[in-house]
LUMROFI-602871 format. One record per residue: residue in one letter; z, x, y of N, C-alpha, C, CB in turn. Coordinates in steps of 0.1 Angstrom, whole numbers, padded with zeros to 4 digits, always signed. Atoms other than C-alpha are relative to their C-alpha. Glycine has a CB too. Layout:
(A,(Z,X,Y),(Z,X,Y),(Z,X,Y),(Z,X,Y))
...
END
This chain:
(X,(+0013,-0004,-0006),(+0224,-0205,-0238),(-0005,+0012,-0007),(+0001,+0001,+0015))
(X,(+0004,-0014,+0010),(+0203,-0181,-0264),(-0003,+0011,+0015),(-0019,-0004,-0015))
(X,(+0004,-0008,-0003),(+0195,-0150,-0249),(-0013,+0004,+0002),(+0004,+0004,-0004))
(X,(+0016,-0004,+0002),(+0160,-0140,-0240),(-0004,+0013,-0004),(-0008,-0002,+0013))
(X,(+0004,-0017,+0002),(+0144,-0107,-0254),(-0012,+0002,+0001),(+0004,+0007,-0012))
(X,(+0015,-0002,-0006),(+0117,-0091,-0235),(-0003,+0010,-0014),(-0001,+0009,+0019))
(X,(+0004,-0013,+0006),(+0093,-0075,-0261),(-0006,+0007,+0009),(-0008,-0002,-0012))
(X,(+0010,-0008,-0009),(+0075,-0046,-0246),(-0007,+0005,-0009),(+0005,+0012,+0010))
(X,(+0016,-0003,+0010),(+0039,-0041,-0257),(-0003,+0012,+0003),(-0015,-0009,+0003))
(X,(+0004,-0016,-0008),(+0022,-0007,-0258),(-0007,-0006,+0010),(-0010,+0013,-0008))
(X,(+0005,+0004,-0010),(+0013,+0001,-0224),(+0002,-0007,+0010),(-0005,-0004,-0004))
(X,(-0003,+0009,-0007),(+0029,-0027,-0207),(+0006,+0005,+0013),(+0006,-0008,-0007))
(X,(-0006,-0008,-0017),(+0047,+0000,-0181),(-0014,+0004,+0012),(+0010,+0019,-0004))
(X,(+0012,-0005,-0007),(+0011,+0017,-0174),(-0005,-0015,+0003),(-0011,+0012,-0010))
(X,(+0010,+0014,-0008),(-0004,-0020,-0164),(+0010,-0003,+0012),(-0001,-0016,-0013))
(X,(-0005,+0000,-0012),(+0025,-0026,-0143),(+0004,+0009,+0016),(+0007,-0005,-0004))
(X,(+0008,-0017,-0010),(+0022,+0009,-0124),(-0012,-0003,+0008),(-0007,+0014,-0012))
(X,(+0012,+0006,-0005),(-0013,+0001,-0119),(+0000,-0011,+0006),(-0008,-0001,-0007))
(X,(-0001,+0013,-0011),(-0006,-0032,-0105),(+0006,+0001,+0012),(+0006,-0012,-0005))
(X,(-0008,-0009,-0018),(+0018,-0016,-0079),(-0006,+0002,+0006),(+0006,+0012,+0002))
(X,(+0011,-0011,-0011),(-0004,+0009,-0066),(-0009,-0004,+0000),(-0003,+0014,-0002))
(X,(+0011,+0005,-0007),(-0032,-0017,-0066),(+0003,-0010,+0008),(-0010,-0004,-0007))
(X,(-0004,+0008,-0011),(-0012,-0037,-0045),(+0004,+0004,+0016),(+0011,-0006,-0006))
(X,(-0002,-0006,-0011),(+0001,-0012,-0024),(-0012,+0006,+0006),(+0009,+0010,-0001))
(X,(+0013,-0003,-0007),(-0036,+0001,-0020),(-0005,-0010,+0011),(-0012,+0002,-0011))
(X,(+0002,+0011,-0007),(-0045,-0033,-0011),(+0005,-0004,+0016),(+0005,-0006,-0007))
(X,(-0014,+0001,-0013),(-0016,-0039,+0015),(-0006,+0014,+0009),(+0021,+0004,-0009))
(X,(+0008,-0002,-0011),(-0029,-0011,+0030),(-0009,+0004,+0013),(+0003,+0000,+0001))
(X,(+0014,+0003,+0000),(-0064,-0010,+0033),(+0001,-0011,+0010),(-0006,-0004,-0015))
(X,(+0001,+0005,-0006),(-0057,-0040,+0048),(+0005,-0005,+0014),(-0002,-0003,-0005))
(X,(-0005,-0007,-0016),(-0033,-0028,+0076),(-0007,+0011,+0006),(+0015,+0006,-0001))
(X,(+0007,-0011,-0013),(-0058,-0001,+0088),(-0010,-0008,+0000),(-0004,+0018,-0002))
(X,(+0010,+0007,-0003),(-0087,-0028,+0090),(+0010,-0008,+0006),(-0010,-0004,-0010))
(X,(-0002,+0008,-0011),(-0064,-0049,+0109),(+0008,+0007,+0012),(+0007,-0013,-0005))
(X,(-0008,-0015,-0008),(-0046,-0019,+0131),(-0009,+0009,+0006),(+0008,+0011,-0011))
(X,(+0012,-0014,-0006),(-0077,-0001,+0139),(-0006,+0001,+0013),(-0014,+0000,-0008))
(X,(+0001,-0004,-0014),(-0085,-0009,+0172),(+0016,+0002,+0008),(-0008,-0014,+0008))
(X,(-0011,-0008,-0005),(-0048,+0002,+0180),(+0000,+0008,-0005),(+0012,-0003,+0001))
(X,(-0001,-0013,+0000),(-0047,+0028,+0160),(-0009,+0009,+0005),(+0002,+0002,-0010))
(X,(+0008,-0008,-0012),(-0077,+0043,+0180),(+0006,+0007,+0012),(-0009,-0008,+0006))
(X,(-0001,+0000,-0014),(-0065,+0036,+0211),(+0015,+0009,+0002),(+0001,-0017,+0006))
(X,(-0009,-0007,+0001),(-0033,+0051,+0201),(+0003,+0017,-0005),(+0005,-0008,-0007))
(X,(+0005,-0015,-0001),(-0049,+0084,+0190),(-0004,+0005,+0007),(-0006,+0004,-0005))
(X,(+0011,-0001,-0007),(-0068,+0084,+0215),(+0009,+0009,+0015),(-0007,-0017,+0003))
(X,(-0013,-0001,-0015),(-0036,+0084,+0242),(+0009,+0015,-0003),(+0017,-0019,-0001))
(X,(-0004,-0011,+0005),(-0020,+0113,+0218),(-0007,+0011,+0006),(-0001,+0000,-0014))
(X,(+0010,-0016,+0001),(-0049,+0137,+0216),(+0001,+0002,+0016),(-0022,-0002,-0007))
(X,(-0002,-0007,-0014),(-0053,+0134,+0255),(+0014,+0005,+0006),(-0004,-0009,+0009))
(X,(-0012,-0005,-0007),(-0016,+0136,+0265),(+0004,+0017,-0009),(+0016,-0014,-0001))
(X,(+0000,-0015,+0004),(-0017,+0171,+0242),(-0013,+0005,+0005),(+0001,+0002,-0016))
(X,(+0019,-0004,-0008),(-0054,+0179,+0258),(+0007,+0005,+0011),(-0015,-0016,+0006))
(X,(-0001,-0002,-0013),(-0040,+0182,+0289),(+0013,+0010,+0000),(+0001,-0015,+0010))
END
């Protein structure tokens, strides 16, 4: 079974960097639009139990 050899292109680390962290942006962007009426309600319960 030959061996496979990855070439690496210029660049090819900085594209997959950027694909990371536009995945992890992604991911979660779209945990505080689906979290956001708890996470309100859950700041909400904070700020007062320190308010008082």
């Amino acid at each position: 079974m030959p061996l496979l050899h990855h070439r690496w292109l210029p660049g090819q680390g900085l594209v997959e960097y950027a694909l990371i962290i536009l995945f992890v942006a992604i991911a979660l962007v779209a945990a505080l639009v689906g979290l956001r009426s708890g996470l309100a309600e859950f700041y909400s319960s904070v700020s007062s139990a320190f308010a008082s």
